[in-house]
C-alpha positions as CSV (number, residue, x, y, z in Angstrom):
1,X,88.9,84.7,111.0
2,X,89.4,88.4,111.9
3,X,92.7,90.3,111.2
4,X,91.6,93.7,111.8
5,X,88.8,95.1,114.4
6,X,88.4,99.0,114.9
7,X,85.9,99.7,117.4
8,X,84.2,103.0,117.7
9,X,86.9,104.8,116.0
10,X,86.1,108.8,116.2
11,X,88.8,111.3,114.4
12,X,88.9,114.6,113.2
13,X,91.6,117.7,112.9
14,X,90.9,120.7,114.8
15,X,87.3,121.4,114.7
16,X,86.4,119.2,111.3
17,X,85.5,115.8,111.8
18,X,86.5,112.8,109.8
19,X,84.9,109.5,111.7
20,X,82.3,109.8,114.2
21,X,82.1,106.2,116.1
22,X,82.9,104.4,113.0
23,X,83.2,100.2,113.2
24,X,85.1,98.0,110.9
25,X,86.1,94.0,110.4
26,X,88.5,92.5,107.9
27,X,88.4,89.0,107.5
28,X,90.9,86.5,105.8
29,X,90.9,86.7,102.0
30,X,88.4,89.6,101.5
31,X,89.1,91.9,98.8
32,X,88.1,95.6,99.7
33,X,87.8,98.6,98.2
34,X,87.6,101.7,99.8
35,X,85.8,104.5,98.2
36,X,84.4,107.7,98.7
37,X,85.0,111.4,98.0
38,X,88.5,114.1,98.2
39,X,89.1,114.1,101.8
40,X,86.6,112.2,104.0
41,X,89.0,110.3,105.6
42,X,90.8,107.3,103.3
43,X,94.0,108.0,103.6
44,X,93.8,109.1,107.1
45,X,91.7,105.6,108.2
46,X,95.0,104.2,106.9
47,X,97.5,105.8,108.5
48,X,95.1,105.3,111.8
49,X,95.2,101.1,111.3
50,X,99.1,101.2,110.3
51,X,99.6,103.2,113.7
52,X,101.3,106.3,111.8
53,X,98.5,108.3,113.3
54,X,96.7,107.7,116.7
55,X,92.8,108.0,116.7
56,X,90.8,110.7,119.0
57,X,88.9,107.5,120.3
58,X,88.5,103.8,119.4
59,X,90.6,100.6,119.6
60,X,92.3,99.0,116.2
61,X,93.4,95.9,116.9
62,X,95.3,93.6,114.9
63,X,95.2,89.9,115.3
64,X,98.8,88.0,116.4
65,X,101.9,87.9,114.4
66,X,100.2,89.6,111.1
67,X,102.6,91.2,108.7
68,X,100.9,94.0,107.1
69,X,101.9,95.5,104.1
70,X,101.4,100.0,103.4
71,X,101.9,101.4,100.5
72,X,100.7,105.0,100.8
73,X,100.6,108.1,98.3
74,X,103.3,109.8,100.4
75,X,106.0,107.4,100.5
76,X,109.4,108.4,100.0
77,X,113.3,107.0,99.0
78,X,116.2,108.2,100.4
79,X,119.1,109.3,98.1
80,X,122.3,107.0,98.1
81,X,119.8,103.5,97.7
82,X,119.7,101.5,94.8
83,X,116.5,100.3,93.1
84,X,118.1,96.6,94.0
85,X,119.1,97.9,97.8
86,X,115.5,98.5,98.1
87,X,114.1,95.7,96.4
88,X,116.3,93.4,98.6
89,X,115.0,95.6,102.0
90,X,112.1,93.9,101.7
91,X,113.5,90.4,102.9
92,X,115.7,92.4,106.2
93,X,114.3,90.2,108.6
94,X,115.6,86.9,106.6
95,X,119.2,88.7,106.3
96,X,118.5,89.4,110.5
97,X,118.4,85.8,110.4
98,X,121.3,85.0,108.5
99,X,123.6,86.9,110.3
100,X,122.3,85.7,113.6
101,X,122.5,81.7,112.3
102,X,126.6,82.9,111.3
103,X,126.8,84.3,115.1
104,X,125.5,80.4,116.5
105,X,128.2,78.9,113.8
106,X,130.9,81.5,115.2
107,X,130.5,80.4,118.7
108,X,130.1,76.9,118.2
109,X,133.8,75.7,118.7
110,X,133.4,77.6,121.9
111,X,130.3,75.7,123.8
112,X,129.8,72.6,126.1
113,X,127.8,69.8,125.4
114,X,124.4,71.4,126.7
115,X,124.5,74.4,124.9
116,X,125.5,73.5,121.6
117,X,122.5,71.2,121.4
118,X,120.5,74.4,122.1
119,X,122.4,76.4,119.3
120,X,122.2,73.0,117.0
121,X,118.3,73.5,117.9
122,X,117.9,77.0,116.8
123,X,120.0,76.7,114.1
124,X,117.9,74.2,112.6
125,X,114.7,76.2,113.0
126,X,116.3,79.3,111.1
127,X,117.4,77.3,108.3
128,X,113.9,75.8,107.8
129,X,112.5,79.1,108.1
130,X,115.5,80.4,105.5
131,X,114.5,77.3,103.1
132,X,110.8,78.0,103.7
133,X,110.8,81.8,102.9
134,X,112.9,80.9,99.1
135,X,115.8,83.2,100.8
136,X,118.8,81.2,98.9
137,X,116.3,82.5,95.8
138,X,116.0,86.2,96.2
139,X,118.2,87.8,94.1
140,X,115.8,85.7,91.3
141,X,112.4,87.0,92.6
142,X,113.6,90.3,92.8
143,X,115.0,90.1,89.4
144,X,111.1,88.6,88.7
145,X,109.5,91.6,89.6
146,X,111.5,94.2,88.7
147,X,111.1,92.9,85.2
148,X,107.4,92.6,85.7
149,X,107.1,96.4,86.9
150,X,109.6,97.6,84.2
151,X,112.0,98.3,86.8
152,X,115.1,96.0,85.3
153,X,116.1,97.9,82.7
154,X,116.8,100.4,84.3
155,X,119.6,98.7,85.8
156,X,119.0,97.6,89.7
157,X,122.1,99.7,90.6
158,X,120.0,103.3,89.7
159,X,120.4,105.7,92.6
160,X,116.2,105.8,93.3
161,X,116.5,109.6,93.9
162,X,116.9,110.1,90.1
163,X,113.9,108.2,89.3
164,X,110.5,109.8,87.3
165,X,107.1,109.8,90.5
166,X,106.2,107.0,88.3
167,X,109.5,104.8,88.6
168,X,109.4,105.5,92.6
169,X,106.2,104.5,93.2
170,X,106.8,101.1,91.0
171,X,110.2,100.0,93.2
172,X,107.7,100.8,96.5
173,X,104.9,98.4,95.1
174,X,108.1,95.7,93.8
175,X,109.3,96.2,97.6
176,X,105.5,95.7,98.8
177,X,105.1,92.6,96.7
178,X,108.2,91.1,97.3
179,X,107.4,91.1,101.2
180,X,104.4,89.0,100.7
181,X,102.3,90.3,103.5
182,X,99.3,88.7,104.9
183,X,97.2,92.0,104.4
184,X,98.2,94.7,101.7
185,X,97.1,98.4,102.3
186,X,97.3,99.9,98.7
187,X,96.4,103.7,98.6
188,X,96.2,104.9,95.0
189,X,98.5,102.1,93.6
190,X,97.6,103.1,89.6
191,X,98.6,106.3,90.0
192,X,101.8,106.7,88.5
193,X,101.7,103.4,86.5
194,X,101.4,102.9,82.6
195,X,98.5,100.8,81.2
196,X,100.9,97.7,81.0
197,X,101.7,97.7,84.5
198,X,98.2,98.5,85.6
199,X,97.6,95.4,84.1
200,X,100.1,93.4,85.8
201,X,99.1,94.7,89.1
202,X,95.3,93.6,88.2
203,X,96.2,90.2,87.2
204,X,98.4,89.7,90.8
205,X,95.8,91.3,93.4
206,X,92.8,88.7,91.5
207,X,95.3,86.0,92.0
208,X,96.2,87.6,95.7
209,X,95.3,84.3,98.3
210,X,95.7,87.2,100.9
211,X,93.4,90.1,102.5
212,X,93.7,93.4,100.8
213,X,92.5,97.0,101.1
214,X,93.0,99.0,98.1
215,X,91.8,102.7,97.6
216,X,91.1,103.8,93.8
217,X,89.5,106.2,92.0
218,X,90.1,104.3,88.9
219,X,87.1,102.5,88.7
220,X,87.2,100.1,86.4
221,X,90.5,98.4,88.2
222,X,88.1,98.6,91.3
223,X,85.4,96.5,89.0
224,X,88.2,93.8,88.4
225,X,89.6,92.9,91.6
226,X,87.7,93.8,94.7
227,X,85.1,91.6,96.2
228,X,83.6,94.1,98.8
229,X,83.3,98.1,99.0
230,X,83.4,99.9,102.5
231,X,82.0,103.3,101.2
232,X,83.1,106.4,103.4
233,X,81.0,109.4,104.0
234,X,79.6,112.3,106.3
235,X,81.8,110.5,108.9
236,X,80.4,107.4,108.3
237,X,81.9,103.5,106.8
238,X,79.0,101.7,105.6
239,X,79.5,97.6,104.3
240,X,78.8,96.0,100.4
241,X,79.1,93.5,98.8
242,X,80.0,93.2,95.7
243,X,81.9,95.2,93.1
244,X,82.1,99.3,92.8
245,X,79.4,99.0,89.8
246,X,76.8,97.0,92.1
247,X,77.9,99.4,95.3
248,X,76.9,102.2,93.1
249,X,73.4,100.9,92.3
250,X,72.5,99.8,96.1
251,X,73.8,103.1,97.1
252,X,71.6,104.9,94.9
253,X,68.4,103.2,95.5
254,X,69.2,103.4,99.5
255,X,69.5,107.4,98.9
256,X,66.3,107.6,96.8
257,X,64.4,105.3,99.7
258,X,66.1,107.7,102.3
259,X,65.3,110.7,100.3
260,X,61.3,109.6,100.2
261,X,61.2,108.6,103.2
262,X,62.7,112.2,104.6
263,X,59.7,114.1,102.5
264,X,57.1,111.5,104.2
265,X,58.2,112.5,107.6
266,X,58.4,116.3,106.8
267,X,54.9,116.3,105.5
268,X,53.6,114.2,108.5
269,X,55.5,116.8,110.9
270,X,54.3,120.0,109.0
271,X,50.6,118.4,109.6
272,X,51.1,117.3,113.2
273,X,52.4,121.0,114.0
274,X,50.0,122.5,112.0
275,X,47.4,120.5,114.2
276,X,48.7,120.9,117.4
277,X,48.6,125.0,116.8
278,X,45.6,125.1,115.9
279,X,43.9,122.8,118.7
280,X,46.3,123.3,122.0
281,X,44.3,126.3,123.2
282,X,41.1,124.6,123.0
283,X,39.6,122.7,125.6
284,X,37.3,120.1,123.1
285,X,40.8,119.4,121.5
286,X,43.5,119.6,123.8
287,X,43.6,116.0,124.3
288,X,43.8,115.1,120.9
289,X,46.6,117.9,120.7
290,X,48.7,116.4,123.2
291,X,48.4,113.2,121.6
292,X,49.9,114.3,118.5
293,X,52.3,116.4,120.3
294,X,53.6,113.2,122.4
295,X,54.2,111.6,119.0
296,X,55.8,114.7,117.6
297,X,58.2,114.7,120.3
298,X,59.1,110.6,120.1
299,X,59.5,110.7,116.4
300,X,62.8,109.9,115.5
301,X,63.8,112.1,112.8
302,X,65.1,111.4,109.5
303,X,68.2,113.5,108.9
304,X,69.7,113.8,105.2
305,X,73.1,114.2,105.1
306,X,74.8,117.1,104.0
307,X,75.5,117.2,100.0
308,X,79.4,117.9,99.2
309,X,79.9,121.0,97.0
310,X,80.4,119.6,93.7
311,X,83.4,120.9,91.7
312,X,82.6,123.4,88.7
313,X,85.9,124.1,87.0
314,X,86.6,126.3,84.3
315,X,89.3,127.4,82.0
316,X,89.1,131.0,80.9
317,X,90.5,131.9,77.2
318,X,92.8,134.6,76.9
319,X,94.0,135.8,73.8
320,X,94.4,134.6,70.5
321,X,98.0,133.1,69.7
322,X,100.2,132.9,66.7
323,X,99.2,129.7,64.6
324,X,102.1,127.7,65.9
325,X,102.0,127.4,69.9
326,X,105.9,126.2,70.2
327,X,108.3,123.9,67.6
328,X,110.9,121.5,68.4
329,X,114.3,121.0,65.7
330,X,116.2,117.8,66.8
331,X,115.2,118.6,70.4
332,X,117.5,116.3,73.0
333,X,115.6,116.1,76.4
334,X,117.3,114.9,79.8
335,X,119.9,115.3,82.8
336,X,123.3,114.0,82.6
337,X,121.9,111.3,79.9
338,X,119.9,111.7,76.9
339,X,116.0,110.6,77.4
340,X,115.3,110.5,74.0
341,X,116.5,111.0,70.5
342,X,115.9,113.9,68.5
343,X,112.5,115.5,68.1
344,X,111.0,117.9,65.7
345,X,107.2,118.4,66.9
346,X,105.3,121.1,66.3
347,X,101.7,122.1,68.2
348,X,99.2,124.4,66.2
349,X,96.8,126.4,67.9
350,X,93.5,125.1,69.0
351,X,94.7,121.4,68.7
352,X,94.9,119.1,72.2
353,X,97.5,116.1,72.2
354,X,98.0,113.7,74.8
355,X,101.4,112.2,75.7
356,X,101.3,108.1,76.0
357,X,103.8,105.7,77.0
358,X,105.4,104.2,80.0
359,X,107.0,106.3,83.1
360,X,110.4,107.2,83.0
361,X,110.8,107.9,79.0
362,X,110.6,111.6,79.7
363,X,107.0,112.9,79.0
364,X,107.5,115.7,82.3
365,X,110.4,116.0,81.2
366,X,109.7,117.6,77.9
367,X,106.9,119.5,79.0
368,X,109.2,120.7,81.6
369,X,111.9,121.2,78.3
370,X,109.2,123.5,76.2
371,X,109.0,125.3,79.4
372,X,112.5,125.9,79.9
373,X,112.4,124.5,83.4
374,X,114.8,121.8,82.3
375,X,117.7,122.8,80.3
376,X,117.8,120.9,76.3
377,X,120.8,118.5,75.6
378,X,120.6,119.0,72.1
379,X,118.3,121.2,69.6
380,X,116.3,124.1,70.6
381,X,112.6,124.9,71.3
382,X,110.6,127.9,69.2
383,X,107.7,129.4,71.4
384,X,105.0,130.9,69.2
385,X,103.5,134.9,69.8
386,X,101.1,135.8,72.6
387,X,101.3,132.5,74.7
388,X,99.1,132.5,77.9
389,X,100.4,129.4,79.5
390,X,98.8,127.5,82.3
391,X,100.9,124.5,83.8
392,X,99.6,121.7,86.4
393,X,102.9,119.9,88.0
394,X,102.6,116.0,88.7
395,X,104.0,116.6,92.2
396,X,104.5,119.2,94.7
397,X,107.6,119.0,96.5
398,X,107.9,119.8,100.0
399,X,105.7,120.4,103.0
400,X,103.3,123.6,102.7
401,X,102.3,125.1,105.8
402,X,100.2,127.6,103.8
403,X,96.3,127.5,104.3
404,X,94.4,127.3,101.2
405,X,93.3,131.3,101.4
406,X,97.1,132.0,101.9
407,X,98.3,129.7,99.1
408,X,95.7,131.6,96.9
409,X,96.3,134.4,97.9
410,X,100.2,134.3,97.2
411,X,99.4,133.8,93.5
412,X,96.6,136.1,93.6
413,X,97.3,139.5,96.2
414,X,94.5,141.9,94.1
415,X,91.6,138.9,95.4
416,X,89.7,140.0,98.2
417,X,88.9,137.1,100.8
418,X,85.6,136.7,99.6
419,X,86.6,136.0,96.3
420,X,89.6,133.7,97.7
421,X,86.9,131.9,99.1
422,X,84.6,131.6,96.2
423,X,87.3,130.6,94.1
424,X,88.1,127.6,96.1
425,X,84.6,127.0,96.8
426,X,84.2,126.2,92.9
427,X,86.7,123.6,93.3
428,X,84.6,121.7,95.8
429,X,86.3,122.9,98.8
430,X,83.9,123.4,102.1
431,X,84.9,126.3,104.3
432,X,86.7,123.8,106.9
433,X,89.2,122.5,104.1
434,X,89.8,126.4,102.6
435,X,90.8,127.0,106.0
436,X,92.9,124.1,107.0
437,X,96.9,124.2,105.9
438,X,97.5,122.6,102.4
439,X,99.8,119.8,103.8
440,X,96.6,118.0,105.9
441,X,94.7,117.9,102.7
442,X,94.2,114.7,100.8
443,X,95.7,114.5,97.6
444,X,92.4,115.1,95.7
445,X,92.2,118.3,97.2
446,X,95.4,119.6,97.0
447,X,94.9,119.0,93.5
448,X,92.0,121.3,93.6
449,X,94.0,123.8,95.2
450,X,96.3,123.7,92.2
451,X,93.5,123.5,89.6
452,X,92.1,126.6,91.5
453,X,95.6,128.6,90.4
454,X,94.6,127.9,86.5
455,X,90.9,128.6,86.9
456,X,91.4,132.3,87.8
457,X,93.9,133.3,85.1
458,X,93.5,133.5,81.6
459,X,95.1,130.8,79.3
460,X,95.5,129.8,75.8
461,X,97.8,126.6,76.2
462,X,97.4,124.3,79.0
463,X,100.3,121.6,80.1
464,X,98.6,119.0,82.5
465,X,101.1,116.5,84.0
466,X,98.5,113.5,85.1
467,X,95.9,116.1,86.8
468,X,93.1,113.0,87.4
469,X,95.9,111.7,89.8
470,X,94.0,111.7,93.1
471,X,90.8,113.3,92.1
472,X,87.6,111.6,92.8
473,X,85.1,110.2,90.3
474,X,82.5,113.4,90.8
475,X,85.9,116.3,90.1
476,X,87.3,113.8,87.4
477,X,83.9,113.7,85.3
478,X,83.7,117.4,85.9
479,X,87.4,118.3,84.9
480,X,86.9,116.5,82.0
481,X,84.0,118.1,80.7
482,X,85.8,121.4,81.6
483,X,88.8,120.5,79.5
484,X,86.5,119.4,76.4
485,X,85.1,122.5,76.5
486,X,88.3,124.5,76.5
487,X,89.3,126.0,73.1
488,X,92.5,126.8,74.1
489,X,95.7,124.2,73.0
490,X,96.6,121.8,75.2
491,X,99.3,119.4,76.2
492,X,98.1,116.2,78.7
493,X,100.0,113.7,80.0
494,X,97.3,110.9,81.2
495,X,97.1,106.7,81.7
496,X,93.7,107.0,81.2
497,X,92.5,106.4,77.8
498,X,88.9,107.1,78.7
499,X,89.6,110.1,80.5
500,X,91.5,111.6,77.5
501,X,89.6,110.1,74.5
502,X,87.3,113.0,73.9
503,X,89.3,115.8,74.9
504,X,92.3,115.3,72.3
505,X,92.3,115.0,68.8
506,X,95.8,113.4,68.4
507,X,97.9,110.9,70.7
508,X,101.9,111.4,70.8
509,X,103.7,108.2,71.8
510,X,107.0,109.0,73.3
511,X,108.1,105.7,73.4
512,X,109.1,106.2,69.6
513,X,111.1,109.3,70.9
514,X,113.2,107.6,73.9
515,X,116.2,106.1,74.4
516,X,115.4,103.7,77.3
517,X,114.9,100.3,76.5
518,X,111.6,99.3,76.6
């Protein structure tokens, strides 16, 4: 049975194209994942099937009385909601319900005969529904998951606007999963979640009865739970089946076939040409020119798409630093309350660390601390001599109107626009996405905005709050290689073990710093 048909869906902003006539069918129970490069269109082909964003052309049609289920990389909490207020939003149509079965019970006393078999009626068709939907249960399932997401202990009454990226994210996917929708639209779900929770989240979606289209750049979480891959590319969806590891080899076999089959129709063309100039003009040949011209002219030429600028990042070194990069003495980190106990670390130059443990103990918030962004509670911070210091944020507040060449431009006002454009053009940026505004980027690519800013200054300690979120498998291989290759010192906070595992020489787990309960 089908749930979702989009029929010759064609999209693009301004003058760059996303989807050119682009067909797609989910059936009941299929697991898909939906890959492909920074910006060619996942996000957007979400927000097109939720309705948030209405195609150029095409139909999406949903089948009857579907609940779907969105949880995108943009989603937001207002301030003044609780973790549980939220948690507990995600049954508002059974509370709808309730209050409408105590409306029929108010006006009960008031009826005739007729009617309050009508109301007696109704009433007994919301309580069943009530019964069947577990709603004399949910303060238990939400207390379920919360626990199962790490999300309980840190009391259901928290005021979501203090929470970490991480902890948002984690009460959107409780809310998600609480609602049990017959289709879940999961865009970057691993994002801000620690290695335990990834695992919980793997170990629901394989047990998920229901459809589900998740997008991922984590690859092996794709390997463990989808079923299908709808691969998305020079404006095109193409269909299979299987995991992302057998995708990847039908793919490449389908390109090499393409690509032969491309220089066996250039060579027959050059040769048909070649013939028809030479014999057109005379008469014991003309025929036999013709003839190959008619062919030349039905051929239906191969076309190879056009290859995506590959990333090449680069950190430049600047000068040499004392032998200690910063020191902590008893360091306190947090807001009103304490994150953690206090630290004495030190960082020696040269040496890369990564930052482990679970979101919401405070590893932003003691980069942010050695920074000075965000004041100390307790104990003090030492910076060491000559520090170059490059920083990449986890998230970007607010909504930049900038263009690309503005945004680097801002940062960097000696750059001529050719060198702008170079600069972004090493990030894997085509011209159309250098000049669009930052804010209709995807979030792959306004992280190579961002990575842009550190490649053209000098550095000699980098502080990288989660800079694979986002990125796609081609600019994560490439950024790590750039950061194994850096001799500078470097602070990263990653969930990715085999992202990091070369790069650092030591692992920091702040969990034996913090003062949540774990």
């Amino acid at each position: 049975m089908s749930i979702l048909n989009v029929e010759h869906l064609t999209h693009g902003f301004g003058d760059r194209a996303i989807f050119d006539d682009v067909s797609f069918r989910l059936l009941k129970g299929e697991h898909i994942g939906l890959v492909g490069a920074n910006g060619e269109g996942k996000s957007t082909f979400m927000n097109i099937v939720t309705g948030k964003l209405m195609p150029d052309e095409g139909k999406v049609e949903w089948a009857k009385n579907v609940r779907v289920g969105y949880l995108d990389q943009h989603s937001t909490l207002e301030r003044g909601m609780t973790i549980e207020s939220v948690l507990k939003s995600a049954f508002a149509w059974l509370f709808d319900m309730e209050s409408h079965m105590n409306e029929i019970c108010d006006k009960l006393g008031e009826a005739e005969e007729k009617e309050m078999e009508a109301m007696m009626e109704e009433l007994g068709v919301i309580q069943d529904t009530l019964t069947m939907h577990d709603f004399y249960t949910i303060d238990a399932k939400v207390e379920e998951v919360a626990r199962a997401l790490g999300l309980f202990d840190l009391g259901l009454q928290h005021d979501v606007s203090d929470l970490s990226g991480g902890q948002r994210m984690k009460v959107l996917l409780a809310k998600l999963l609480l609602e049990k929708p017959d289709i879940l639209l999961l865009d970057e779900p691993t994002n801000y979640l620690d290695a335990e929770h990834i695992a919980w989240l793997k170990r629901y979606l394989l047990d998920y009865e229901n459809a589900f289209i998740l997008i991922s750049h984590d690859i092996a979480f794709l390997n463990e739970v989808i079923n299908l891959v709808y691969h998305m590319e020079n404006q095109r969806l193409d269909r299979y089946v299987g995991d992302y590891d057998k995708f990847l080899e039908v793919y490449e076999v389908k390109k090499s076939q393409l690509e032969a089959a491309y220089r066996k129709q250039q060579q027959e063309i050059s040769e048909l040409k070649d013939f028809v100039a030479r014999n057109k003009a005379r008469v014991a040949t003309r025929n036999m020119a013709m003839s190959r011209q008619k062919k030349l002219d039905k051929m239906d030429v191969i076309e190879l798409a056009a290859q995506r600028p590959k990333p090449q990042f680069s950190f430049p070194l600047g000068k040499t630093p004392g032998k200690y990069v910063f020191e902590t003495k008893d360091l306190v980190i947090g807001y009103e309350e304490p994150l953690s106990v206090p630290v004495s670390v030190s960082l020696e130059r040269g040496h890369k660390v990564a930052l482990t443990g679970a979101n919401g103990i405070g590893k932003t918030t003691l980069l942010k601390s050695i920074l000075g962004l965000v004041p100390a509670l307790g104990g003090e911070v030492e910076l060491g001599e000559n520090l170059e210091i490059g920083y990449f944020e986890q998230e970007i507040k607010g909504d930049n109107k900038r263009t690309c060449i503005e945004e680097i431009w801002e940062e960097f006002p000696s750059f001529s626009q050719y060198e702008v454009r170079a600069a972004l053009a090493r990030c894997g940026l085509t011209t159309k996405h250098i000049e669009s505004q930052v804010r209709v980027l995807s979030g792959g690519e306004q992280a190579k905005v961002r990575l842009c800013k550190l490649m053209n200054r000098t550095t000699n300690i980098l502080l990288l709050d989660e800079p694979t979120n986002h990125l796609d498998v081609d600019a994560k291989a490439e950024l790590r290689r750039a950061l194994i290759e850096y001799r500078g010192s470097m602070l990263l906070i990653c969930h990715e073990p085999d992202f990091y595992g070369d790069i650092v020489g030591e692992v920091w787990d702040c969990s034996k710093w913090t003062t949540k309960v774990l």
